[in-house]
N, C-alpha and C positions, 0 to 999 in steps of 0.2 A: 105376199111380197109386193113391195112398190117400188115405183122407181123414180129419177127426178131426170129429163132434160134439160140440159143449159145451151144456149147459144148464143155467142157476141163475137163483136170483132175487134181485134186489137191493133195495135200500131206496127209490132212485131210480133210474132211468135217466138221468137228465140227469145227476144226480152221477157216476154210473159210468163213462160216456162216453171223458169224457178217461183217465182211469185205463186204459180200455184202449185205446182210441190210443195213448198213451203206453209202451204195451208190444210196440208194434211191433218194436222191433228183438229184443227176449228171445224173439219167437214164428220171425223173418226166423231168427234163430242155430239154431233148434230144427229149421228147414226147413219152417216151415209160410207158406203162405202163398195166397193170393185168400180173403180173409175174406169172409164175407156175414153181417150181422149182422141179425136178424131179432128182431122183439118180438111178444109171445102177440099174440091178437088179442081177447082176455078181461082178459091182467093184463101192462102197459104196461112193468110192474119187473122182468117175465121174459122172459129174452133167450136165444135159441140160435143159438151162432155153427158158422157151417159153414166147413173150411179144407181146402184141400188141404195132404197132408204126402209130403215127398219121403221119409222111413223112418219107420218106426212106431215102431222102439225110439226115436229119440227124440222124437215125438210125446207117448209114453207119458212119457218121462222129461219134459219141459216140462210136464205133467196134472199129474203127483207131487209139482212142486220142490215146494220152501220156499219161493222168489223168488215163483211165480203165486198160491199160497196165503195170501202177504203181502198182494200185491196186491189181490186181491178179499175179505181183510176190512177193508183199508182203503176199498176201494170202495165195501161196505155188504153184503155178502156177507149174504141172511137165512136158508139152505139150506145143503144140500151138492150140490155143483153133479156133473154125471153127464156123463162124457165115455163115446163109442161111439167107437171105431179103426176102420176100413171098409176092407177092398181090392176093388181092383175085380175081378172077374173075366172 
């Protein structure tokens, strides 16, 4: 099993929300999936999602698009967000 972390910050979180809900299927296509969405416990606009991923290359390839890059500056995107690939061992 693998897994991917994401963390960025956005403008809102209630804004951003649905934007990523709404990208559920471009993450299901990529192979990733039990999302756990978690917010700082300091700053409410900074989110780290944890997911499992069935292959890493395309984990990594979903991290890179242009499609998720879209997505989270239209979401309020105020950083650059820092994905970690994990296998278990």
């Amino acid at each position: 099993m693998a897994a991917i972390i994401m963390r960025a910050k956005f403008k809102d979180y209630a804004t951003w929300r649905p934007f990523f809900d709404g990208n559920k299927s471009s993450r299901a296509a990529a192979g990733l999936t039990n999302e756990r969405v978690f917010r700082s416990a300091d700053d409410k606009n900074e989110v780290v999602i944890i997911m499992d991923a069935k292959d890493i290359k395309k984990a990594k390839d979903f991290a890179a698009s242009s499609g998720l890059k879209e997505v989270m500056k239209k979401a309020g995107l105020l950083d650059t967000p820092t994905f970690h690939f994990l296998e278990s061992t």
